[in-house]
ROMIDO-881332 format. One record per residue: residue number from 1; x, y, z of N, C-alpha, C, O in turn; residue in three letters. Coordinates in steps of 0.1 Angstrom, whole numbers, padded with zeros to 4 digits. Layout:
N
+-----+-------+-------+-------+-------+-------+-------+-------+-------+-------+-------+-------+-------+--------+
: num :   nxx :   nyy :   nzz :  caxx :  cayy :  cazz :   cxx :   cyy :   czz :   oxx :   oyy :   ozz : residu :
+-----+-------+-------+-------+-------+-------+-------+-------+-------+-------+-------+-------+-------+--------+
: NUM :     X :     Y :     Z :     X :     Y :     Z :     X :     Y :     Z :     X :     Y :     Z :    ala :
...
+-----+-------+-------+-------+-------+-------+-------+-------+-------+-------+-------+-------+-------+--------+
! end
This chain:
89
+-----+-------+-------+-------+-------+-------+-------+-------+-------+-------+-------+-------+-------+--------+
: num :   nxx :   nyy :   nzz :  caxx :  cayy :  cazz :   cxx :   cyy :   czz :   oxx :   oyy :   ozz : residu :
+-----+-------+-------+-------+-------+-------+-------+-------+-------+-------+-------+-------+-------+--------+
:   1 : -0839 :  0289 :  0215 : -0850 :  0284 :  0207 : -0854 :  0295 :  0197 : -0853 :  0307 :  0199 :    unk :
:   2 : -0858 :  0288 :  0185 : -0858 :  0302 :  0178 : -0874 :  0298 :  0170 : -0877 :  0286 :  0169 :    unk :
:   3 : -0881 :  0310 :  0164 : -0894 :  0312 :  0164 : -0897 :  0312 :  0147 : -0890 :  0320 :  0140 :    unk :
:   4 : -0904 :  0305 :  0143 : -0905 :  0304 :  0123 : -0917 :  0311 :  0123 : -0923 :  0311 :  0134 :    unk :
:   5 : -0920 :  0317 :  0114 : -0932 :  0320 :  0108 : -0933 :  0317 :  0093 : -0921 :  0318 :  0089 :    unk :
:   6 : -0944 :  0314 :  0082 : -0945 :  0309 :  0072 : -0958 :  0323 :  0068 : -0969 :  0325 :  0073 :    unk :
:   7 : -0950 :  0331 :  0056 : -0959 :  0336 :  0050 : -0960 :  0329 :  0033 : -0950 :  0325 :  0026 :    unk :
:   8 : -0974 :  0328 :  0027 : -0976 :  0321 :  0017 : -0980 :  0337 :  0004 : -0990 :  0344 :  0005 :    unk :
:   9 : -0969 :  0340 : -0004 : -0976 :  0351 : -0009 : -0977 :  0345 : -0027 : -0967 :  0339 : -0031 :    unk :
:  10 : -0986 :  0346 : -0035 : -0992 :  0341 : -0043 : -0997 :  0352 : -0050 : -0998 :  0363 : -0046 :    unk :
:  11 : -0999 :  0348 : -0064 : -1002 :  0363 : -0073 : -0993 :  0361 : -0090 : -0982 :  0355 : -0094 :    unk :
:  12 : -1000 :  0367 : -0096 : -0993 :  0367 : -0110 : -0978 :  0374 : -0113 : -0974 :  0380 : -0102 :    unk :
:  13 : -0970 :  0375 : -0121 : -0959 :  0380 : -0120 : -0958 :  0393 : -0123 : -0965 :  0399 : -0131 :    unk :
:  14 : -0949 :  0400 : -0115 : -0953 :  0413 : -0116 : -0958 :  0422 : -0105 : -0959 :  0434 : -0107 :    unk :
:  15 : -0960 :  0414 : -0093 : -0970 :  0416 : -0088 : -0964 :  0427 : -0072 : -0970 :  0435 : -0065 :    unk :
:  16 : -0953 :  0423 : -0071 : -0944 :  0430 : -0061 : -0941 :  0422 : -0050 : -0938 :  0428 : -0039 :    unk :
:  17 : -0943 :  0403 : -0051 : -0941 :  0397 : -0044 : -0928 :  0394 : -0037 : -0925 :  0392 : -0025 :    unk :
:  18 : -0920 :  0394 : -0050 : -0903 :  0396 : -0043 : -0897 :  0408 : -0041 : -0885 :  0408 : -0037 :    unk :
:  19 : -0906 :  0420 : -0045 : -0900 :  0432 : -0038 : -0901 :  0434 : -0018 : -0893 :  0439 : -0010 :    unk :
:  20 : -0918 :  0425 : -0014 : -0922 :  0427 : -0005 : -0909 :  0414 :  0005 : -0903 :  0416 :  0016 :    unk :
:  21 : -0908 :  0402 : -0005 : -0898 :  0398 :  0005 : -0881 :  0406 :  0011 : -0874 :  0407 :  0021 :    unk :
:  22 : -0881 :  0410 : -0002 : -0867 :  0418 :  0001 : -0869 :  0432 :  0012 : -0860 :  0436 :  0020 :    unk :
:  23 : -0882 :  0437 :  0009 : -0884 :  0445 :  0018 : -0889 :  0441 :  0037 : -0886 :  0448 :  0047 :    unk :
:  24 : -0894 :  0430 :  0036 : -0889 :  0424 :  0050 : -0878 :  0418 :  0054 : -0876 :  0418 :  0066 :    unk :
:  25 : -0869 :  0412 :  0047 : -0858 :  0410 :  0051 : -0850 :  0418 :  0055 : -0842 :  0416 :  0065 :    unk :
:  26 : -0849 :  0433 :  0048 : -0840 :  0441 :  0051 : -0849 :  0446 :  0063 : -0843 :  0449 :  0074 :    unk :
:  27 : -0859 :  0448 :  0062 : -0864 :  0457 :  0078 : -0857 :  0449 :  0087 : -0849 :  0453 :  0095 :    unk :
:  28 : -0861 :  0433 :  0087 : -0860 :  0425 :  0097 : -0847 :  0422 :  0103 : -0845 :  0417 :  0114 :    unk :
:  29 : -0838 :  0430 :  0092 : -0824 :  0425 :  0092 : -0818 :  0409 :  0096 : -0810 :  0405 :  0105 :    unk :
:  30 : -0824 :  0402 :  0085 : -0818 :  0391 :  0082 : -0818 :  0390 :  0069 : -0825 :  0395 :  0060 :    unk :
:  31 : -0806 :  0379 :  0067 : -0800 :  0373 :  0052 : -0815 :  0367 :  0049 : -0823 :  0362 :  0057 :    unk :
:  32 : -0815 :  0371 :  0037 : -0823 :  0365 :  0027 : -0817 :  0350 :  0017 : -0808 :  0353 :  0009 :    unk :
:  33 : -0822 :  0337 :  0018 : -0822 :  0328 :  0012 : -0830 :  0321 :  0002 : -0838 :  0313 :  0004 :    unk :
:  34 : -0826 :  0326 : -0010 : -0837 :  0323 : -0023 : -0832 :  0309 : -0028 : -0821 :  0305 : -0031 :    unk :
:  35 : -0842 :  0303 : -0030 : -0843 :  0289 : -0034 : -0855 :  0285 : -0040 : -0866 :  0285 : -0035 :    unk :
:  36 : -0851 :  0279 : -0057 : -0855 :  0284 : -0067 : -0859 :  0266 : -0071 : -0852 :  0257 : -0069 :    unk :
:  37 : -0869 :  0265 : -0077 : -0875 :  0250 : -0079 : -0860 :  0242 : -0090 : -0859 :  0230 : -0093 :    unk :
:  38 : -0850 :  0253 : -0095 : -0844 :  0250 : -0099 : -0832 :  0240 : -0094 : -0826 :  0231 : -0100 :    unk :
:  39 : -0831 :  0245 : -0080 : -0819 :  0239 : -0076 : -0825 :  0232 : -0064 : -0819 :  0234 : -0053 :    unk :
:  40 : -0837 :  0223 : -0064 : -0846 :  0216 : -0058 : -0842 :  0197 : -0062 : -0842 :  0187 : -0054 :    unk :
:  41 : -0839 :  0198 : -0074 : -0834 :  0190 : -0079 : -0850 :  0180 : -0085 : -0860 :  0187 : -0083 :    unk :
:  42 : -0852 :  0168 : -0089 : -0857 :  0164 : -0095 : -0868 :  0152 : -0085 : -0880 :  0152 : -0085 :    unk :
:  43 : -0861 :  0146 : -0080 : -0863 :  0134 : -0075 : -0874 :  0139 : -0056 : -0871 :  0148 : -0048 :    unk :
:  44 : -0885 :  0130 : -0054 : -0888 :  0135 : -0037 : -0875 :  0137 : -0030 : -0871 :  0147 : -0026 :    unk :
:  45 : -0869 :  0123 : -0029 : -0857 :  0122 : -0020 : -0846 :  0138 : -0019 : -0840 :  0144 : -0010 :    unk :
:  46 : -0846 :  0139 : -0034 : -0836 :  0154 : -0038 : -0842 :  0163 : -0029 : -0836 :  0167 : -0019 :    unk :
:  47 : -0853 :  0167 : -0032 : -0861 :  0176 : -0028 : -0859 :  0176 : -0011 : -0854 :  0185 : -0004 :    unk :
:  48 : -0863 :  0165 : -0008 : -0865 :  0162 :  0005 : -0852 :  0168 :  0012 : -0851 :  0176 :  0021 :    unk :
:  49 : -0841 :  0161 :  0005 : -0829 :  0163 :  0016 : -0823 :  0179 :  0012 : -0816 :  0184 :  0022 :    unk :
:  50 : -0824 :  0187 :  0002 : -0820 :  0196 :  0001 : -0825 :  0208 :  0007 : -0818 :  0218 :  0009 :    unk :
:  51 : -0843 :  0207 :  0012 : -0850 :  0213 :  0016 : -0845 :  0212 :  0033 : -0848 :  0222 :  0039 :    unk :
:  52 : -0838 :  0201 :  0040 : -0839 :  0204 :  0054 : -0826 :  0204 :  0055 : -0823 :  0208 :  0066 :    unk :
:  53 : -0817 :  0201 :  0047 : -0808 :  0212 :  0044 : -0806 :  0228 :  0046 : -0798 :  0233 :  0054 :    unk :
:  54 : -0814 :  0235 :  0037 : -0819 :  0246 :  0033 : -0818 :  0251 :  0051 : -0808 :  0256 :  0056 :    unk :
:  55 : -0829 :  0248 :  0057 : -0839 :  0250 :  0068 : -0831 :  0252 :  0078 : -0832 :  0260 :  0086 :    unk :
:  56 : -0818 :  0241 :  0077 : -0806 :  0238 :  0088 : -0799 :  0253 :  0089 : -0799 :  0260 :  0100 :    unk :
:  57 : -0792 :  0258 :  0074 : -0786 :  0264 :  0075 : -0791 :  0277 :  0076 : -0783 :  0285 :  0076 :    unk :
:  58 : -0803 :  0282 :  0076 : -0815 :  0289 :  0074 : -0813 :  0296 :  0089 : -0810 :  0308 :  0092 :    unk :
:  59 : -0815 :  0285 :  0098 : -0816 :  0286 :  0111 : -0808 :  0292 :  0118 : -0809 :  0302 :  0126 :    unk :
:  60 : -0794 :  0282 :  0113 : -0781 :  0288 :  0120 : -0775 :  0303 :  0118 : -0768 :  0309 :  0126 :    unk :
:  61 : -0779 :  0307 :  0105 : -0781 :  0326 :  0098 : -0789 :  0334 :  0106 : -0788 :  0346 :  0109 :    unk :
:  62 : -0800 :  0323 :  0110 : -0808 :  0335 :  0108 : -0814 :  0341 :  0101 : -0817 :  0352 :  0102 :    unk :
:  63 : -0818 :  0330 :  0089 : -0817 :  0337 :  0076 : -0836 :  0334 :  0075 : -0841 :  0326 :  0082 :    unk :
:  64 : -0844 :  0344 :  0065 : -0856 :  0341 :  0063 : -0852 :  0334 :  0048 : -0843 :  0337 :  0041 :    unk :
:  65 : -0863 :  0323 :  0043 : -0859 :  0310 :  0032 : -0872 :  0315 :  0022 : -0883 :  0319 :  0025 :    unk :
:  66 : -0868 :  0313 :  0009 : -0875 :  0322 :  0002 : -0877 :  0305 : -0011 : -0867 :  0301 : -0018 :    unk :
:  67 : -0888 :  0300 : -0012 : -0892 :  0290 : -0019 : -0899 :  0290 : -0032 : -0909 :  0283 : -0033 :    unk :
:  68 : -0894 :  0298 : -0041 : -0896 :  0307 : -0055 : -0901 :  0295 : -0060 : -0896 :  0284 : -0059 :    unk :
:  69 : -0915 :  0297 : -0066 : -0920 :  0286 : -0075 : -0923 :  0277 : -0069 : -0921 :  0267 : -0076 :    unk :
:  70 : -0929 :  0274 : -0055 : -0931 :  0264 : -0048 : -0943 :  0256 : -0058 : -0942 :  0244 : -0061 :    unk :
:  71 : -0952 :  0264 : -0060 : -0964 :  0256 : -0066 : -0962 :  0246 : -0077 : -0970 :  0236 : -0078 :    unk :
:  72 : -0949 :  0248 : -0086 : -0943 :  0235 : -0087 : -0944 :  0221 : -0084 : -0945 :  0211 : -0091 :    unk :
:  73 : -0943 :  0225 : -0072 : -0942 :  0210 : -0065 : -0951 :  0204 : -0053 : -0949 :  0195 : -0045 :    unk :
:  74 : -0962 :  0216 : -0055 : -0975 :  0212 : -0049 : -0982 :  0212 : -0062 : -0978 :  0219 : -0072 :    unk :
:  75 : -0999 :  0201 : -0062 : -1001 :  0197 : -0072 : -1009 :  0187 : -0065 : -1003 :  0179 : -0058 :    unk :
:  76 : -1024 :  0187 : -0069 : -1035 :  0175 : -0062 : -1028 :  0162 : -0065 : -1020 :  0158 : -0074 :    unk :
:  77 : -1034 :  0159 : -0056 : -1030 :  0141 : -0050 : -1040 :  0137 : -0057 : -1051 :  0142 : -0057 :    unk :
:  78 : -1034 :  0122 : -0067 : -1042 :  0116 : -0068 : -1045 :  0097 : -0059 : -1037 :  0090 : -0053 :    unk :
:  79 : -1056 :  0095 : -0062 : -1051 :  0082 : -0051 : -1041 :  0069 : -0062 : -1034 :  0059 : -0058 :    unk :
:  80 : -1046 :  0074 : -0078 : -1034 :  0065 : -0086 : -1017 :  0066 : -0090 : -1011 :  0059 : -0098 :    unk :
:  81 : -1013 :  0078 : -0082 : -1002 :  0079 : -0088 : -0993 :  0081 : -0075 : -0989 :  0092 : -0071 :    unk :
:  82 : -0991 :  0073 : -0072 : -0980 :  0064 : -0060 : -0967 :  0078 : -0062 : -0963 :  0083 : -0052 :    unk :
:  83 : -0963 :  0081 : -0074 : -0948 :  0088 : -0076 : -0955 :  0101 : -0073 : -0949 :  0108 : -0066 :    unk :
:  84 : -0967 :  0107 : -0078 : -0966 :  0123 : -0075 : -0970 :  0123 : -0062 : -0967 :  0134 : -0057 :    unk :
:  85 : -0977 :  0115 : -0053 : -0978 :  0116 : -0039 : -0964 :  0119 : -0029 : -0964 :  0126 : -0019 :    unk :
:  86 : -0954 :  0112 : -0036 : -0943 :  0110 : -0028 : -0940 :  0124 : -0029 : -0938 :  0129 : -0018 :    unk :
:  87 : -0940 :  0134 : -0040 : -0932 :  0147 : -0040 : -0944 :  0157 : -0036 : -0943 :  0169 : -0041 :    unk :
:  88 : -0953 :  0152 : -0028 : -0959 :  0164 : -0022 : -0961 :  0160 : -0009 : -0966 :  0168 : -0001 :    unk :
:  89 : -0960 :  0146 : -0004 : -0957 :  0145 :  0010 : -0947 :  0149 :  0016 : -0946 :  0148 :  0028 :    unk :
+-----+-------+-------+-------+-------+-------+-------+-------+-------+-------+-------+-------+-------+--------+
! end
């Protein structure tokens, strides 16, 4: 069984956010997995299936998953827009 933790680190650029991930990965000695809103693809479904994808193989490494630009694709709900609900549920 293996144990996740979720850190949320946030901040302007510049700021030494992706130095601090690189620098726990290497303490932690695990593969680092960067994944980039780029190759997220467009669609919820894209999103969806690529992301527990990600997670799958994440797992089986060992790897800590690194979600560059997540805020992207978080973004208030509205109750009129049926399509941007779908990509942040």
């Amino acid at each position: 069984s293996s144990t996740s933790r979720t850190i949320l680190l946030h901040g302007p650029n510049g700021t030494g956010k992706s130095l601090a991930i690189s620098c726990t990965a290497e303490y932690a000695r695990r593969p680092l997995f960067m994944l980039s809103s780029v190759h997220l693809g467009n669609s919820a479904r894209q999103v969806h299936e690529i992301v527990i994808n990600v997670f799958k193989l994440a797992d089986a490494w060992g790897a800590m998953v690194v979600l560059d630009d997540a805020d992207l694709y978080l973004f208030k709900r509205r109750n009129d827009a049926s399509i941007d609900n779908n990509v942040v549920s």
